[in-house]
N, C-alpha and C positions, 0 to 999 in steps of 0.2 A: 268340792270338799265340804263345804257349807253342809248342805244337804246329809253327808254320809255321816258326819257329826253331828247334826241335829237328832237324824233317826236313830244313833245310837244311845243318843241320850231319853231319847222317849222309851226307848224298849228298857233301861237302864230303870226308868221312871215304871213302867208299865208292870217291870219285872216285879219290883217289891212294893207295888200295889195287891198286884193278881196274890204274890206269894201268900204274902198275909193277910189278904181279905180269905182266903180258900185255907189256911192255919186258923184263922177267927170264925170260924164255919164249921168249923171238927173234925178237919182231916188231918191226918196223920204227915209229918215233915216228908214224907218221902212221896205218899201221892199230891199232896202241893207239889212238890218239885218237878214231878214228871208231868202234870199237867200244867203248868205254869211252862217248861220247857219247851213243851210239844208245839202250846198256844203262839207262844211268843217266836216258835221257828217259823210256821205258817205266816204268822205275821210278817216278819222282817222279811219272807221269801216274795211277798206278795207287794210288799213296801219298796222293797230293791226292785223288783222287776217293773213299779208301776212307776215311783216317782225319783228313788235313786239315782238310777243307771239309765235315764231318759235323756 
């Protein structure tokens, strides 16, 4: 449980880092959002299958 709570909280963190580093950059709210999305599914996909659900 530990574990699926922590990584929720990074991606949580993660999210509205990426978000507004890539808004403070020039992009427009909607492709921040989709590339911030995208990033952060890969991520968690890779996070759940490596360290999660281990």
């Amino acid at each position: 449980m530990f574990r699926f709570v922590f990584a929720l909280f990074i991606q949580m963190v993660a999210n509205s880092l990426l978000l507004s580093s890539l808004m403070a950059a020039g992009l427009t709210v909607w492709k921040a959002q989709i590339i911030t999305t995208v990033s952060l599914t890969i991520f968690t996909y890779i996070g759940g299958k490596l360290w999660i659900f281990r």
